[in-house]
C-alpha positions in Angstrom: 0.0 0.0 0.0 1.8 3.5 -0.7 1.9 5.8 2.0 -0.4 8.5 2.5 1.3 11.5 2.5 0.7 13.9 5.0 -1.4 17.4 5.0 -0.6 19.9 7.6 -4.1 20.7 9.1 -5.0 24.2 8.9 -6.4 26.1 11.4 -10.5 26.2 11.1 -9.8 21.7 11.3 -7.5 22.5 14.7 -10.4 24.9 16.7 -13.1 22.3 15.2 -11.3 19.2 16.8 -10.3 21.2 19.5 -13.5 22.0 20.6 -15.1 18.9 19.7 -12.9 17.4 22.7 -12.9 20.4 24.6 -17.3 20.1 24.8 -17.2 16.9 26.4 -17.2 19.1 29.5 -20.8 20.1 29.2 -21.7 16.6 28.2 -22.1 13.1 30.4 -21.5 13.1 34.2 -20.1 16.2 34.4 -23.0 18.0 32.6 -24.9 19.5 35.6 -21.5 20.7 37.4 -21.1 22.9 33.9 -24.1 23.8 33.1 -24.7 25.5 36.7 -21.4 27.2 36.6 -22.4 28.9 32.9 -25.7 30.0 34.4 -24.3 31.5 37.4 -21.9 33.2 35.5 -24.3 34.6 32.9 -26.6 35.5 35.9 -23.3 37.5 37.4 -22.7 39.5 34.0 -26.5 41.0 34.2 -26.7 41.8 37.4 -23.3 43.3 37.3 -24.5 45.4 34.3 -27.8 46.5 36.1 -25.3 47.5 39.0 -23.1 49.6 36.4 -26.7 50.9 34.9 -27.8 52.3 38.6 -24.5 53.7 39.0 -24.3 55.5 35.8 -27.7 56.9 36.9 -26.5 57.9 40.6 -23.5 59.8 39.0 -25.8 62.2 37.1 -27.8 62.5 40.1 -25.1 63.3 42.2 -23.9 66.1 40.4 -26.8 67.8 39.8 -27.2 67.9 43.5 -23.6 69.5 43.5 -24.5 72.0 41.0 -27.7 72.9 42.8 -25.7 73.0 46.0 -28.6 70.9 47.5 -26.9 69.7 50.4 -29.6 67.5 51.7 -29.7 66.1 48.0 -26.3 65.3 48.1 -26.3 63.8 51.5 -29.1 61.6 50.0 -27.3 60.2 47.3 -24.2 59.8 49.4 -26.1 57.3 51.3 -27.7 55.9 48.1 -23.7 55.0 47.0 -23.7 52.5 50.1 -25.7 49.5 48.3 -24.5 50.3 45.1 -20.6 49.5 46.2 -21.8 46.5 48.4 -23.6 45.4 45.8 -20.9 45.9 43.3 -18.1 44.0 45.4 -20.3 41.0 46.1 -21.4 40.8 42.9 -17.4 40.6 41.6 -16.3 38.2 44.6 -19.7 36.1 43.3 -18.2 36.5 39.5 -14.1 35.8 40.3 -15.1 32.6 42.4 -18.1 31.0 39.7 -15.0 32.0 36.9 -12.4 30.3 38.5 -14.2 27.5 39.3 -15.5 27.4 36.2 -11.7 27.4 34.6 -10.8 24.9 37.0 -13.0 22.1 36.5 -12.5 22.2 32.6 -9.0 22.0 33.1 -9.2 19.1 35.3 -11.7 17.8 32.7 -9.9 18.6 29.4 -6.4 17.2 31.3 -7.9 14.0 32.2 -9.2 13.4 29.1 -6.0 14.2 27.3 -3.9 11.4 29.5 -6.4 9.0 28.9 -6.4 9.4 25.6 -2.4 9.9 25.8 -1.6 7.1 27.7 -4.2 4.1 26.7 -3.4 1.6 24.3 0.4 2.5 24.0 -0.3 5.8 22.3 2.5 7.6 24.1 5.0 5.1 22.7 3.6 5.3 18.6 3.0 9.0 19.2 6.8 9.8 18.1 6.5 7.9 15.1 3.3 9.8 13.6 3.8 12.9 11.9 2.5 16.5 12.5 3.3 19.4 15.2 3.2 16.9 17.9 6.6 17.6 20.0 6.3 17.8 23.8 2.9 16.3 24.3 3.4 16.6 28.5 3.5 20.6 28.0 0.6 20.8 25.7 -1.3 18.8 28.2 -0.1 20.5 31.1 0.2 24.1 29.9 -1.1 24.3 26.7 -4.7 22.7 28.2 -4.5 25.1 31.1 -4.1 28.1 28.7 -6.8 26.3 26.2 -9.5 26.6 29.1 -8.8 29.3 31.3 -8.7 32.1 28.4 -12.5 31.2 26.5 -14.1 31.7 30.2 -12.9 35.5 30.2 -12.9 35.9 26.6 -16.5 34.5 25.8 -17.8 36.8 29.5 -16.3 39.6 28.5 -17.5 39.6 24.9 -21.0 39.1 26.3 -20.4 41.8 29.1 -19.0 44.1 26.1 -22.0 43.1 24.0 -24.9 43.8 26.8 -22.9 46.9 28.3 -22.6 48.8 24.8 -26.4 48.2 24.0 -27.5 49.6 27.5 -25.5 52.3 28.0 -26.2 53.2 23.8 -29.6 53.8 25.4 -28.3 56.3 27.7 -26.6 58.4 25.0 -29.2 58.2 22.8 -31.5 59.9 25.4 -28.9 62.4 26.5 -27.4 63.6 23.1 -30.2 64.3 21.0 -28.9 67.3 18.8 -25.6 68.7 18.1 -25.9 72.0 15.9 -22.6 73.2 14.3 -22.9 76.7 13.1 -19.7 77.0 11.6 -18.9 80.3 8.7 -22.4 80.3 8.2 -23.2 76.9 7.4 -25.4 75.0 10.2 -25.4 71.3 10.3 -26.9 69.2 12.8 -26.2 66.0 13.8 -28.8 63.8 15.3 -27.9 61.7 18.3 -24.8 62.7 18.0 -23.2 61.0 21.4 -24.2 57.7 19.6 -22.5 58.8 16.0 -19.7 60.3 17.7 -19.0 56.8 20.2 -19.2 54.5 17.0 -16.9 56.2 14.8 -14.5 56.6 17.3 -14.5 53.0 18.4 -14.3 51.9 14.8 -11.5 54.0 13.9 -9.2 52.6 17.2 -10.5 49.0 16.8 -9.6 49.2 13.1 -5.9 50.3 14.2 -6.0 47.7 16.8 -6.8 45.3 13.5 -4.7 46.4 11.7 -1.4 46.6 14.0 -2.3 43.6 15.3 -2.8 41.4 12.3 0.5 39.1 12.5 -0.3 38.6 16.2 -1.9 35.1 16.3 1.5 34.3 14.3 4.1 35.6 16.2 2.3 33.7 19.4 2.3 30.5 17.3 6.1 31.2 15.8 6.9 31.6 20.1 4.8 28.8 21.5 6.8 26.5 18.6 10.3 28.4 19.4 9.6 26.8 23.3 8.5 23.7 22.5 11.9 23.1 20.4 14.3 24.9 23.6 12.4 21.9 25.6 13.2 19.2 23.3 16.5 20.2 22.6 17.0 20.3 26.6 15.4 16.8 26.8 17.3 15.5 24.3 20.5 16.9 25.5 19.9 15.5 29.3 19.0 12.3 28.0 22.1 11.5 25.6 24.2 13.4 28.3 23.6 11.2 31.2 26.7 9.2 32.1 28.7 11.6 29.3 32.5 12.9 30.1 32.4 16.3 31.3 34.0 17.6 27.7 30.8 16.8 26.1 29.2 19.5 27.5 30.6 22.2 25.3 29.2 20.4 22.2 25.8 20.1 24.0 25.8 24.3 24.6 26.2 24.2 20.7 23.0 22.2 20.5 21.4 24.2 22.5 22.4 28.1 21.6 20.7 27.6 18.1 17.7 26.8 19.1 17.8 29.6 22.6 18.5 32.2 19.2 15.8 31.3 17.9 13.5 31.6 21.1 14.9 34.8 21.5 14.2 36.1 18.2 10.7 35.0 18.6 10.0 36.8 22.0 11.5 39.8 20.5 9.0 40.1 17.8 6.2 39.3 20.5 7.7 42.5 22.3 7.4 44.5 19.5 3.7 43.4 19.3 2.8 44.4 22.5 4.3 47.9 22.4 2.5 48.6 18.8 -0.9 47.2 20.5 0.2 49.3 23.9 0.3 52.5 22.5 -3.1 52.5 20.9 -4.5 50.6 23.8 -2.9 53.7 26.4 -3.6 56.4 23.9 -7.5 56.0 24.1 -7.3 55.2 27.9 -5.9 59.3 28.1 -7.7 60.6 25.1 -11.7 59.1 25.4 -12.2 60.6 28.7 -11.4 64.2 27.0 -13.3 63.8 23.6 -16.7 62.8 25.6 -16.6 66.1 27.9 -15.1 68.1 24.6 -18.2 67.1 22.9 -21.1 67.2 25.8 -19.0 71.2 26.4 -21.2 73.0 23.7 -24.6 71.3 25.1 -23.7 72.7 28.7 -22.4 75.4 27.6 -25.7 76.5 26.1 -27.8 75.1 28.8 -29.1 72.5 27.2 -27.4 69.9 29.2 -27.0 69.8 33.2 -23.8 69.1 34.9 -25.0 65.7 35.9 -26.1 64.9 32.5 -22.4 65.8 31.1 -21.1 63.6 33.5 -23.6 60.8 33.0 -23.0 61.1 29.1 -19.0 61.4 29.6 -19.5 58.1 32.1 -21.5 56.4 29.3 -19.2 57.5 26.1 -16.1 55.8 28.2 -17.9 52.5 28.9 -19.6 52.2 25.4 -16.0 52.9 23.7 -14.4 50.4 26.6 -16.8 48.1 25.6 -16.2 48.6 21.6 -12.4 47.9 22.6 -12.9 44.4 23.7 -11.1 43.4 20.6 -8.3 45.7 21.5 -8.1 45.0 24.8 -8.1 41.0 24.1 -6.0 40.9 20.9 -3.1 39.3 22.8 -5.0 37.1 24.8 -7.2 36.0 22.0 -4.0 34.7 20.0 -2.5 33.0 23.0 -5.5 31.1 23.3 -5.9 30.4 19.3 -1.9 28.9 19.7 -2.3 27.1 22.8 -5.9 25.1 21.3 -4.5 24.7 17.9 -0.9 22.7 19.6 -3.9 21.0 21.9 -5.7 20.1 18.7 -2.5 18.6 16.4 -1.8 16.3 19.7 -5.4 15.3 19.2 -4.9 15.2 15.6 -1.8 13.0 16.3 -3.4 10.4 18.3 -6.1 10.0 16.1 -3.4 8.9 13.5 -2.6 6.0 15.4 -5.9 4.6 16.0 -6.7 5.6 12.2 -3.8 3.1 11.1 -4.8 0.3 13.7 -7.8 0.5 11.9 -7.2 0.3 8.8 -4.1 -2.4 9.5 -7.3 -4.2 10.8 -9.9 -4.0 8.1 -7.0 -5.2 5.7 
């Protein structure tokens, strides 16, 4: 029979059989334990939304008391800010300990499920003989697992916090920036709901940046990822042919070894380089969208149109609706992490399906 010859699998066929391990979790005994831990976490995202909402509320509030100088006003809401920060903190410690939880038992799950599969019918003897990215299966099931699991719990929450958060708080621009008249050498435009208009472009233009700068990212944490797993089997290889050795073959093992430690290097330099590009747009809209919402509720106090409280509520608003836009920015690091550490997850998947693909086919013939 000739011999098949091998296709790398691309990366849509590493996520798919990735997950379709990875799911198991929600599936057979431990089901209920999964299910109960999504719930209360999707439970903790609303309520800790509704929490923001109130708050968002109590700030305009607040300020409208200050700029009334109603001192019994303000005293009022002062007290009013008690429940809303016990409710806030509980609501976190509730959301930090149903996360981690959460993280935890997949991992134990996912890792369990990767040794049995590793280690049952001899597969971590014929595992070096199949082909594919399938060095160093220990770290992909220690590490890489761990990594594989604990990102998608605070990725997929804080996409659907992002999601939820930017349609409420929407609502609160919408009702606070109605009209923005520009009467500029004698040309007057206006520009309805213009908080909304003025949030969306803005976020589209930094998340288009963060796209942009950001596109070799998922590479770079792939090319890194690889760069380690070779350091490590270099090492192994080195302490296993070294044992028992005379002490002058160590200089010919640091000549192994310095090729591969160059090219881990080079690789965590180009990571570094990623980070600061992604850093300064990330730190430039942490300064700057703070100032463009009060620059652009100014003209609407200015003219009375708009309280104090209001400017502050809208400003409050503008900063969580673009915080909530940047969710791609703000994850574009961890989102490739996780994309490297489930496709080096998958090919060990991928590689001990190989095995039992050729047992079964030396069987049928």
């Amino acid at each position: 029979m000739a011999r098949q010859i091998y296709l790398a699998p691309n990366e849509k066929r590493l996520l798919n059989r990735f997950w379709q391990s990875a799911s198991g979790f929600w599936k057979g005994p431990s089901a209920w334990r999964a299910w109960l831990l999504t719930v209360l976490l999707l439970v903790t995202v609303i309520v800790q939304l509704a929490v923001a909402y109130w708050l968002n509320y109590w700030n305009r509030d607040f300020f409208n008391a200050i700029e009334r100088k109603d001192t019994i006003a303000i005293w009022n809401q002062a007290q009013m800010f008690i429940p809303l920060l016990v409710s806030s903190v509980a609501v976190a410690i509730v959301s930090i300990g149903g996360r981690m939880t959460m993280q935890r038992n997949w991992r134990e799950w996912l890792t369990r499920h990767l040794l049995d599969y590793w280690l049952t019918n001899n597969h971590s003897r014929r595992l070096r003989f199949m082909e594919g990215e399938i060095q160093t299966p220990e770290y992909r099931i220690a590490e890489d697992a761990r990594v594989a699991t604990e990102a998608p719990v605070d990725l997929v929450l804080g996409l659907l916090s992002s999601l939820l958060t930017a349609a409420t708080f929407i609502g609160v621009l919408w009702s606070i920036g109605d009209v923005l008249v520009l009467d500029q050498l004698g040309i007057t435009i206006s520009v309805p709901r213009y908080l909304v208009v003025a949030v969306v472009l803005y976020s589209i233009l930094f998340t288009s940046l963060t796209v942009f700068i950001g596109r070799r990212f998922t590479q770079v944490i792939e090319g890194k990822n690889k760069a380690e797993a070779e350091f490590r089997s270099v090492g192994a290889h080195l302490r296993e042919t070294s044992e028992g050795s005379l002490p002058e073959s160590q200089s010919d093992g640091r000549h192994k070894v310095a090729p591969a430690l160059d090219h881990l290097i080079a690789w965590w330099r180009e990571v570094c380089w990623q980070f600061v590009r992604l850093g300064v747009i990330s730190y430039t809209t942490l300064i700057l969208t703070p100032i463009i919402a009060l620059l652009l509720c100014a003209p609407k106090y200015l003219d009375g149109s708009m309280s104090l409280g209001e400017v502050v509520q809208a400003a409050a608003a503008f900063v969580i609706v673009q915080g909530s836009f940047n969710w791609i920015q703000d994850n574009f690091g961890r989102l490739a992490d996780w994309i490297s550490s489930a496709n080096r997850v998958a090919s060990l998947l991928l590689g001990l399906d190989q095995i039992d693909d050729r047992t079964d086919v030396r069987a049928d013939t």
